[in-house]
VEXVOLUM-315606 format. One record per residue (C-alpha): residue number from 1; x, y, z. Coordinates in Angstrom, 2 decimals. Each point is the difference from the previous one (the first is absolute). Example, Ala and Ser with C-alpha at 12.3 -4.5 7.8 and 13.67 -1.06 7.14 Angstrom:
% VEXVOLUM-315606
- balum; u; v; w
- 1; 12.30; -4.50; 7.80
- 2; 1.37; 3.44; -0.66
% end
This chain:
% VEXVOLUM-315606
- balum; u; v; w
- 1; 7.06; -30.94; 42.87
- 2; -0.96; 2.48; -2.81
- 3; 0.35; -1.74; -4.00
- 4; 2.32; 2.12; -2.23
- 5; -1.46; 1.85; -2.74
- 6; 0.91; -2.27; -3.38
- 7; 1.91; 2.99; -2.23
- 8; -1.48; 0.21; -3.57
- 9; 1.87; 0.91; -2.68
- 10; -1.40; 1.69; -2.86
- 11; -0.07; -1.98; -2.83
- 12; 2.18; 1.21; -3.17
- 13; -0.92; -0.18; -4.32
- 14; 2.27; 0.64; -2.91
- 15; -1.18; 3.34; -1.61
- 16; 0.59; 0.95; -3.46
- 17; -1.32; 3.84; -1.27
- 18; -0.31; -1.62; -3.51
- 19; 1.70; 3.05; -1.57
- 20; -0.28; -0.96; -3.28
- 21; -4.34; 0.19; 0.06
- 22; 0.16; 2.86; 3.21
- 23; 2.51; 2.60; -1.70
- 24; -2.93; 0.30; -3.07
- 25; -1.85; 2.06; 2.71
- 26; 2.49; 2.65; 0.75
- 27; -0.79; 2.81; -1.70
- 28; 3.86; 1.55; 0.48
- 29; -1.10; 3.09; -2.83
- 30; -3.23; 1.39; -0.91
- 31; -1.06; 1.17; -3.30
- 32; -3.45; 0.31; -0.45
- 33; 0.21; 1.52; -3.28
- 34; -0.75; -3.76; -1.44
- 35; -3.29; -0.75; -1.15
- 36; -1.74; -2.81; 1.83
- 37; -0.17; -1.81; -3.60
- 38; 3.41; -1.20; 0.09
- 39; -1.03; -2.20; 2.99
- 40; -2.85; -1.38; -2.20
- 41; 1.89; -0.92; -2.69
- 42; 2.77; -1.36; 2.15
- 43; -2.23; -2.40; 1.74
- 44; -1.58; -1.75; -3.23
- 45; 3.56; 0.14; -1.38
- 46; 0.93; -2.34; 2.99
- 47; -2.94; -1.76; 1.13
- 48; -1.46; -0.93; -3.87
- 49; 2.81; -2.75; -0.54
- 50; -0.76; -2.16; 2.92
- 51; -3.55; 0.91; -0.63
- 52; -0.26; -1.58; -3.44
- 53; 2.29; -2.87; 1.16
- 54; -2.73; -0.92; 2.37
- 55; -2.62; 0.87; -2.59
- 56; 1.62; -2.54; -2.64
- 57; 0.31; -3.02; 2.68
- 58; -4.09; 0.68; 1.41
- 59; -1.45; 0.72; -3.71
- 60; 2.39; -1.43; -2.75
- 61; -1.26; -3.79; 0.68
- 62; -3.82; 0.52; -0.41
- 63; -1.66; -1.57; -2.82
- 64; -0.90; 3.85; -1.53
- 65; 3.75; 0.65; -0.66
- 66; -0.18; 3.18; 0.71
- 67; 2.86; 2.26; -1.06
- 68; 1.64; 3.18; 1.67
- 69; -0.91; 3.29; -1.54
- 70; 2.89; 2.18; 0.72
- 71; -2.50; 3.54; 0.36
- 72; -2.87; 0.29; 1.16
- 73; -1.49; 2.00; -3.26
- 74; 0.90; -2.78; -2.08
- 75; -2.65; -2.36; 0.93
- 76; -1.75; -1.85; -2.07
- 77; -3.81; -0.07; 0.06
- 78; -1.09; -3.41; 0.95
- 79; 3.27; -1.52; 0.28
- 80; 1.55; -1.81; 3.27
- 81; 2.37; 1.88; 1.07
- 82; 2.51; 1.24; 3.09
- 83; 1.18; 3.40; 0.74
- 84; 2.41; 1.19; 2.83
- 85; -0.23; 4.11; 1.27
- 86; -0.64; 2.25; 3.06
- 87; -3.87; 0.04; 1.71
- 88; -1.49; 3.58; 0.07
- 89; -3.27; 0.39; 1.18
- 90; -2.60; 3.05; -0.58
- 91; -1.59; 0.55; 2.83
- 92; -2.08; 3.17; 0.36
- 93; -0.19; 0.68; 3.51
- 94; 4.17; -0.53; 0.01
- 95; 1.58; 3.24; 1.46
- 96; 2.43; 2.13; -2.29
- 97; 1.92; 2.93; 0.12
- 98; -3.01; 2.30; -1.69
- 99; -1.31; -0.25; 3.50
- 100; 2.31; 2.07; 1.14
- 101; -0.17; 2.28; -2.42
- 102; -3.83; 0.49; 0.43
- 103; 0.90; 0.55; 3.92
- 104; 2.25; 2.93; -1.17
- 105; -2.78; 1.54; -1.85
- 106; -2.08; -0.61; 2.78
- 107; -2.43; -2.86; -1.92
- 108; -1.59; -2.37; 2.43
- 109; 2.30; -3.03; -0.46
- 110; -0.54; -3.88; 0.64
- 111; -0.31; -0.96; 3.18
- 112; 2.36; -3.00; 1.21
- 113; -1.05; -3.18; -0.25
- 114; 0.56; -3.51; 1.59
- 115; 0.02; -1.54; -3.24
- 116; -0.26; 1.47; -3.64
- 117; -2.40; -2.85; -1.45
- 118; -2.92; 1.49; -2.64
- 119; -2.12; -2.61; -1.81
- 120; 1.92; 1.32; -3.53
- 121; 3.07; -0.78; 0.58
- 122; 2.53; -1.55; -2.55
- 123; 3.10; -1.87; -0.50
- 124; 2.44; 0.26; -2.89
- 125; 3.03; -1.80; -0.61
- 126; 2.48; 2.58; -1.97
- 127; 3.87; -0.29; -1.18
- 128; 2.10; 2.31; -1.91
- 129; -2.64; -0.24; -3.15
- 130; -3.11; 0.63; 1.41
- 131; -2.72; -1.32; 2.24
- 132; -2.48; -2.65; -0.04
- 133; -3.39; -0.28; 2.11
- 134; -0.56; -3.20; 2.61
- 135; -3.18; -1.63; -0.23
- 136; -1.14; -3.73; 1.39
- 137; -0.74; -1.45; 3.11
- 138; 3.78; -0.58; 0.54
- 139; 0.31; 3.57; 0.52
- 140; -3.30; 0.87; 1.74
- 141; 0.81; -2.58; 2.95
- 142; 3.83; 0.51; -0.09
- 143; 1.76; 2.65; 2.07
- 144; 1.42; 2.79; -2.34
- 145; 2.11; 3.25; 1.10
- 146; 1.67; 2.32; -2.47
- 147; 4.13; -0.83; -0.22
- 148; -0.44; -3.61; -0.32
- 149; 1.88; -2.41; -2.83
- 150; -1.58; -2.54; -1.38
- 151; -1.31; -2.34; -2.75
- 152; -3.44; -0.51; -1.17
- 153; -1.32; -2.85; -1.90
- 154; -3.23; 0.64; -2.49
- 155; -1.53; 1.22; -3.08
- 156; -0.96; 3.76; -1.17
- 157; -3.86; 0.55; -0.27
- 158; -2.24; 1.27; -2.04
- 159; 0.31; 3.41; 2.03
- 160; 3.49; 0.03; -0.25
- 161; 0.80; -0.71; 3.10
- 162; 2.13; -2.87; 1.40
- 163; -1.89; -3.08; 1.53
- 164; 2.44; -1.61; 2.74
- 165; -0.71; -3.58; 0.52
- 166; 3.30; -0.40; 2.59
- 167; 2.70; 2.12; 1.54
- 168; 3.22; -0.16; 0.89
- 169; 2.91; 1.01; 2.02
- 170; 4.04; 0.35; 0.11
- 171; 1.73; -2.99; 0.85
- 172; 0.79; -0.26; 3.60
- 173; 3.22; 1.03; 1.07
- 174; 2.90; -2.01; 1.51
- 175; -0.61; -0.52; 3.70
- 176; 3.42; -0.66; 2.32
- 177; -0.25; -4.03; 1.61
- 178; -0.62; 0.24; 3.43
- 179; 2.95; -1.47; 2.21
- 180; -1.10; -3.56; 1.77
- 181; 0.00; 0.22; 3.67
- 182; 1.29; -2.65; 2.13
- 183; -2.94; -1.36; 2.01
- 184; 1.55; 1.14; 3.50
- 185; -0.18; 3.66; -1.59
- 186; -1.83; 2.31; 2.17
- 187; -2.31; 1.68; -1.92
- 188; 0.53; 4.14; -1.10
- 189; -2.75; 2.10; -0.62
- 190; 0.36; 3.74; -1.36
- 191; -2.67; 2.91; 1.62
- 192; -2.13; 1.91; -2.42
- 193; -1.31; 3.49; 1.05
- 194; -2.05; 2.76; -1.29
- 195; -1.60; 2.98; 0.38
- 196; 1.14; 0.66; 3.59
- 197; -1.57; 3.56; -0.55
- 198; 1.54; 1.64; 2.77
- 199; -1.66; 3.57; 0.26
- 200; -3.29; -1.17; -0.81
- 201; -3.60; -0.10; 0.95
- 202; 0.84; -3.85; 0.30
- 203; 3.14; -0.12; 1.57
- 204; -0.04; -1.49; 3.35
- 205; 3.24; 0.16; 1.78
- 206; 0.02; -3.07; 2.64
- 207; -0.41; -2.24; -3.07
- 208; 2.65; 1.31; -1.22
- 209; 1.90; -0.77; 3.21
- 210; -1.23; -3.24; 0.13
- 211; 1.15; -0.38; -4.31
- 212; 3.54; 1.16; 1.39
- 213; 0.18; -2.64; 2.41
- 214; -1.29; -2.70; -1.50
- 215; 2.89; 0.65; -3.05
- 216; 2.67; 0.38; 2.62
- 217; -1.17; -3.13; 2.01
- 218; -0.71; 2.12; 3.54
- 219; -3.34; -1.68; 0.04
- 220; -1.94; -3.14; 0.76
- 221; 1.60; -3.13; 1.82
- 222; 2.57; -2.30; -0.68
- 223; -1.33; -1.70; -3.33
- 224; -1.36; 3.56; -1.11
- 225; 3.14; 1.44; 0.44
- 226; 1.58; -2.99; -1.96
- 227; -2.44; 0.57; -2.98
- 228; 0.80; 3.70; -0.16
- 229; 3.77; -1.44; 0.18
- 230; -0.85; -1.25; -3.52
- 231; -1.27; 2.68; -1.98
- 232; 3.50; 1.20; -1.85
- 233; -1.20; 3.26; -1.43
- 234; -2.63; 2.93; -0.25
- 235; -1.16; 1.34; -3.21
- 236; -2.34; 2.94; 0.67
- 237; -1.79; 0.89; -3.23
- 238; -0.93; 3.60; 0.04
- 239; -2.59; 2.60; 1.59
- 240; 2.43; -0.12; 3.42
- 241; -1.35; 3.53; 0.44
- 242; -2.56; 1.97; -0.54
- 243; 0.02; 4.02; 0.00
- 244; -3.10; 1.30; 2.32
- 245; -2.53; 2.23; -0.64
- 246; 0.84; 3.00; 1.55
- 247; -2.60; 3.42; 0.06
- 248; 1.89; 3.15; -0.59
- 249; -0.31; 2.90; 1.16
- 250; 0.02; 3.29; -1.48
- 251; -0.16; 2.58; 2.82
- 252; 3.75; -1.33; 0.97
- 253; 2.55; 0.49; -2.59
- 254; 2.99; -1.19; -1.47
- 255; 3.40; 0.52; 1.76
- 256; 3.08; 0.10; -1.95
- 257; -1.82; -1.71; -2.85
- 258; -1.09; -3.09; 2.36
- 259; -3.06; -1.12; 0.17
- 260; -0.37; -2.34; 2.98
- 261; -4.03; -0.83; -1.20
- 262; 1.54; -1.81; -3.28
- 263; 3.29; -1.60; 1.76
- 264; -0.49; -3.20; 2.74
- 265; 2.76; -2.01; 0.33
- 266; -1.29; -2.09; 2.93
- 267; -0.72; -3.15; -2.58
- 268; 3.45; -0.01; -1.65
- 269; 1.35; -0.08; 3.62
- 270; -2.08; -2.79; 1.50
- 271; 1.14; -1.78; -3.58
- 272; 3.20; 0.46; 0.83
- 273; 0.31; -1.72; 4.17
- 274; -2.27; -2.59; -1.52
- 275; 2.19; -1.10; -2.75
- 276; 3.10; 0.81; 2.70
- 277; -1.29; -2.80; 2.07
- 278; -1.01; -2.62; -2.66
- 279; 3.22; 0.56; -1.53
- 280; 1.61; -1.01; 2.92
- 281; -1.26; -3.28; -0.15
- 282; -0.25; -0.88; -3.46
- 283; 0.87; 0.98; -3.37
- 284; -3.31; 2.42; -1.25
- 285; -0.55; 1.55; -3.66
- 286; -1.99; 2.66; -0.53
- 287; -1.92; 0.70; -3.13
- 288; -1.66; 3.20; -0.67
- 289; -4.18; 0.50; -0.89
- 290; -2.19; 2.48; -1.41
- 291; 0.22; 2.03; 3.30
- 292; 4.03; -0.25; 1.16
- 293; 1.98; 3.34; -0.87
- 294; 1.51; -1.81; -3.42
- 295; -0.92; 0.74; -3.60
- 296; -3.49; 0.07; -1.21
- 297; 0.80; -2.41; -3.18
- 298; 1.33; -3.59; -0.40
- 299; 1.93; -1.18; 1.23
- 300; 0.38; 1.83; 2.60
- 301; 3.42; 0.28; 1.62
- 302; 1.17; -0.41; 3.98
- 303; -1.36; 1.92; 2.37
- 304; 3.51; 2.74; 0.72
- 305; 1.60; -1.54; 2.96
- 306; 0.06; 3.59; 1.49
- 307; -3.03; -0.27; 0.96
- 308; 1.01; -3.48; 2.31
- 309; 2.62; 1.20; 1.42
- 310; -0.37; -2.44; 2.73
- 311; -0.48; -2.62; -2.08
- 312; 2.35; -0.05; -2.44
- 313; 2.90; -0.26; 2.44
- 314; -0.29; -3.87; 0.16
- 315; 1.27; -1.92; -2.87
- 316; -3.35; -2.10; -0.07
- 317; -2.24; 2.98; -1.21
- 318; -0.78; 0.22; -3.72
- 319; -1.62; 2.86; -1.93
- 320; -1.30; -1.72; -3.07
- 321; -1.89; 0.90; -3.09
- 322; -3.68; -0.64; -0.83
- 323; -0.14; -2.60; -1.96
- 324; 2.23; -2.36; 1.72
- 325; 1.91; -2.80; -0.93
- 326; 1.83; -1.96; 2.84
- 327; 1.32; -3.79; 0.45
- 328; 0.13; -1.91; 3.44
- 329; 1.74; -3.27; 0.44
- 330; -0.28; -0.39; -3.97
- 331; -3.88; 1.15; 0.41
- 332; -0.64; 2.89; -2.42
- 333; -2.37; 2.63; 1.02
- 334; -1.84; 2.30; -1.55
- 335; -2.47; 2.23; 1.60
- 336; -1.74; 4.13; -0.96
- 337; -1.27; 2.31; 2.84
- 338; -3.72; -0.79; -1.81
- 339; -0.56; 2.82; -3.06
- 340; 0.46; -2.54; -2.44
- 341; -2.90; -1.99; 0.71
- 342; -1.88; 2.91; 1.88
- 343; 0.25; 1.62; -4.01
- 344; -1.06; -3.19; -1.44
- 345; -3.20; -0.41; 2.26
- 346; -1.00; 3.54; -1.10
- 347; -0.43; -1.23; -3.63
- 348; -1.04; -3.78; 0.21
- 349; -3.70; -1.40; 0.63
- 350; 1.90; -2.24; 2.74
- 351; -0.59; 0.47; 3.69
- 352; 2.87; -2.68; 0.56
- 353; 3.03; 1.79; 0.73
- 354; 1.86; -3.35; 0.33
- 355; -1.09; -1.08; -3.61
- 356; 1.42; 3.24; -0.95
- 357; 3.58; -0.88; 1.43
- 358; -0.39; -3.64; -1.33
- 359; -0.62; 1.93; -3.80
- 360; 2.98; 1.94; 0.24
- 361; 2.30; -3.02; 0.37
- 362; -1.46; -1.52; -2.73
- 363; 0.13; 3.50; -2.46
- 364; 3.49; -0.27; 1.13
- 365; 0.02; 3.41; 1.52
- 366; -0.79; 1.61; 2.93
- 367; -0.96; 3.67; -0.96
- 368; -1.61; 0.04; -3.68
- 369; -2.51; 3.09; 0.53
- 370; 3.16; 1.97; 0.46
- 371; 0.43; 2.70; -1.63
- 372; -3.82; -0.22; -0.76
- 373; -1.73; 0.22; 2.99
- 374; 2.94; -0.61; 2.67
- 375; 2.62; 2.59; -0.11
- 376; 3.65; -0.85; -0.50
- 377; 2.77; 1.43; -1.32
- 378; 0.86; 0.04; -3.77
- 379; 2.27; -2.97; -0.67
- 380; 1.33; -0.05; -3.88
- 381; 1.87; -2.62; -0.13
- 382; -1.06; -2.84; 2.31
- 383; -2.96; -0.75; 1.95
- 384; 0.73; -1.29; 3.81
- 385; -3.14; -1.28; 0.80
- 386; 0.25; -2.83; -2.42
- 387; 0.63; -2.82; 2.33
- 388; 3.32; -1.77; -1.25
- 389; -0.20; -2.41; 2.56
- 390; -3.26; -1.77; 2.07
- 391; 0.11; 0.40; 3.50
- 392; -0.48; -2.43; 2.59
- 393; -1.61; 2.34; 2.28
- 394; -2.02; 3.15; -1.77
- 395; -1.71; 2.48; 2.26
- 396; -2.11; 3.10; 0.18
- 397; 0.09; 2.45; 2.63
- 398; -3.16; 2.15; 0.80
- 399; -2.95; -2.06; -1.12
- 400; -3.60; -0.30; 1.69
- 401; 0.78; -3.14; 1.58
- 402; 2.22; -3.14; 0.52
- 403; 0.21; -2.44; -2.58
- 404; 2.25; -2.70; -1.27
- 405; 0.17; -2.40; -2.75
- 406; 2.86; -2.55; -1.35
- 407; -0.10; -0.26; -3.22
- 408; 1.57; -2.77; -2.41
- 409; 0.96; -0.89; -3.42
- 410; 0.40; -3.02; -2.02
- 411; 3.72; 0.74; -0.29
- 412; 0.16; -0.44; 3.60
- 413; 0.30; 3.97; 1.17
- 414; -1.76; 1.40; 3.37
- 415; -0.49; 3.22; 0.70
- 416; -1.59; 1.52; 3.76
- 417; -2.43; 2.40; -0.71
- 418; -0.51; 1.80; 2.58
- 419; -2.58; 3.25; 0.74
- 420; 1.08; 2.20; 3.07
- 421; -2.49; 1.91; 1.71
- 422; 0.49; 3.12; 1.27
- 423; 1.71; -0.02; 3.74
- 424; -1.39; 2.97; 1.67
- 425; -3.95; -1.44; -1.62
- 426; 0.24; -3.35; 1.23
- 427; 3.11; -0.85; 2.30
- 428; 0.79; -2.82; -2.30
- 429; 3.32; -0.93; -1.78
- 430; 0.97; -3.09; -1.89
- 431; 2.74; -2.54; 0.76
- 432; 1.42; -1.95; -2.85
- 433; 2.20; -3.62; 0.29
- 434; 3.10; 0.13; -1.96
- 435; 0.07; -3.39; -0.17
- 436; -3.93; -1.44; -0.63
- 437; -0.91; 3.79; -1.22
- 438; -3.08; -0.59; 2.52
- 439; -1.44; 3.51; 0.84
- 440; -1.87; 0.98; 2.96
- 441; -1.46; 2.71; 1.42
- 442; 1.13; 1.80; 3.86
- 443; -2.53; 2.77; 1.69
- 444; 0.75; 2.16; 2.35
- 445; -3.17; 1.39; 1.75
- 446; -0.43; 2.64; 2.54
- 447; -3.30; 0.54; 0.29
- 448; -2.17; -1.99; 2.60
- 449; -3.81; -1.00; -0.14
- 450; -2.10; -1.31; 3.16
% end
């Protein structure tokens, strides 16, 4: 006599879109005719109270007594001394826009780079007065990217410049309480997914397949099929598709104005019955990256459900923005498709991409070379990437590898950092427990060896 097949129910989470945080990435009406200072401006506005809050409860106890100078060109030679303003640093090799000008009059320009390092380099800590050079081992050894606020402790020198004998940051934000479990509770765990690169050299379509099923529980036994029961919701953090390199050919031409050499579809459509089938499984959001069909800048807004038609006719598919701010059973996300840090890597001595993520939790924001170095679009009077609130769970899409780290605080606050790899590179997503915030890593492999 043949045992039934137990039915498993897919398990269910409380979802919140946090409007409040996620409508400061909708960009609803463009005017670009702002100057990217505004944004500056706005950001120390914001960020230097909490900033010197912190600055007074680290500094204002030492035996020096050091006292706040309120700008930075009113320093003191020789004196003790705290200041609060924006990081810039001069670096040399950085790209800027006279490179494209010397491309239009056909100069030889500078070639990309991994990273932008030179020996030189600088840092300066500037407000609405002026600006002050960094010097000290504090800064040599520290981790330093234009756009940051904060407070240095330390003396002017002889040269002028500003010796930094400590640093400091904004005070960390509020974080929501997590909601106790009962014991009994079956664990939840949320899917994390990037780069699925669909159209690319890397792209291999059976893991894909096998991605699809795993989500949607059609693979694996019993107690794999259980597992997969528990994961509540997909995120899948940009680079879902990636346009192909396609040789054109000039002995046909155009019809009608169409050029079928510089128009391929095919990605956008295998998108599309992918996210079809997840979706009709499990609730899925999809950011968009540096290669979806959404704006260039951040943050960059959903991916046009046109172009999932098949998708978007369930009512668990979500076109979200890039940043991304999302709450699960009272577990506040927040996750980027991967330019943020990808920016911030170009321009720090660093190889540790992780470190990098840890940094921007504790500058408070998650974006501050933009409008520097990372383009975004000209805010004037706020400045969304400011984190308002710490996550629990805080993820980058797109990244050279997996990587995870919980970090704590003395008030008590966690926070899941977590490093997505690229899909399509490395068959590898992350799973995250809404409950423990435990993160580990799945694989999907294809390829055989004897």
């Amino acid at each position: 006599m043949e045992t039934a097949t137990p039915l498993i129910h897919r398990r269910k989470a409380a979802f919140d879109d946090l409007s409040s945080l996620q409508d400061n990435f909708l960009v609803k009406t463009r005017d670009y005719r702002l100057q990217y200072a505004h944004l500056y401006f706005t950001r120390l506005v914001l960020m230097r109270p909490k900033v010197l809050e912190q600055a007074k409860k680290q500094w204002n106890s030492l035996p020096s007594k050091p006292k706040h100078v309120e700008k930075v060109l009113d320093v003191q030679p020789g004196e003790i001394s705290y200041l609060v303003g924006t990081v810039y640093t001069e670096m040399k090799l950085k790209p800027n826009i006279l490179n494209d000008i010397t491309k239009d009059h056909w100069i030889a320009a500078q070639p990309d780079r991994p990273k932008y390092i030179g020996d030189d380099d600088s840092v300066y800590l500037e407000d609405e007065s002026g600006r002050v050079k960094l010097t000290g081992m504090a800064v040599m050894d520290g981790l330093f990217v234009t756009g940051i606020i904060m407070g240095v402790l330390g003396s002017e020198d002889e040269n002028g410049d500003f010796k930094v004998v400590d640093v400091c940051y904004t005070l960390p934000p509020p974080q929501e309480p997590i909601r106790q479990m009962e014991t009994d509770e079956a664990d939840k765990h949320v899917a994390l997914v990037s780069g699925l690169g669909i159209g690319g050299k890397s792209f291999k379509p059976l893991e894909l397949d096998l991605l699809a099923e795993y989500l949607t529980g059609e693979i694996g036994d019993i107690k794999e099929q259980t597992e997969c029961a528990n994961i509540v919701r997909v995120i899948f953090a940009g680079n879902s598709i990636v346009t192909p390199e396609i040789v054109e050919d000039d002995s046909k031409g155009k019809k009608y104005g169409y050029d079928r050499a510089s128009y391929f579809t095919e990605p956008i459509k295998i998108l599309d019955n992918f996210l079809r089938e997840v979706c009709s499984g499990i609730p899925v959001d999809i950011m968009p990256g540096e290669s979806d069909p959404s704006s260039v800048t951040i943050p960059q807004q959903p991916i046009h459900h046109a172009l999932l038609p098949s998708a978007r006719r369930y009512s668990t598919f979500h076109n979200v923005t890039n940043p991304y701010w999302s709450s699960i059973d009272d577990i506040t996300l927040l996750g980027t498709s991967g330019q943020t840090i990808d920016d911030i890597y170009k321009y720090a001595k660093s190889e540790n991409r992780l470190e990098m993520a840890v940094k921007t939790l504790q500058w408070g924001h998650m974006a501050p070379t933009a409008p520097d170095t990372l383009w975004c679009y000209p805010f004037k009077d706020k400045d969304p990437f400011i984190m308002k609130q710490r996550p629990h769970i805080y993820f980058i899409g797109n990244q050279d590898k997996f990587a995870t780290e919980l970090i704590s605080d003395k008030d008590g606050q966690h926070t899941r950092v977590v490093m997505l790899p690229s899909f399509a590179s490395t068959g590898t997503i992350a799973l995250v427990n809404l409950r423990t915030l435990e993160c580990r890593s799945v694989s999907f492999s294809t390829s055989f060896s004897n």
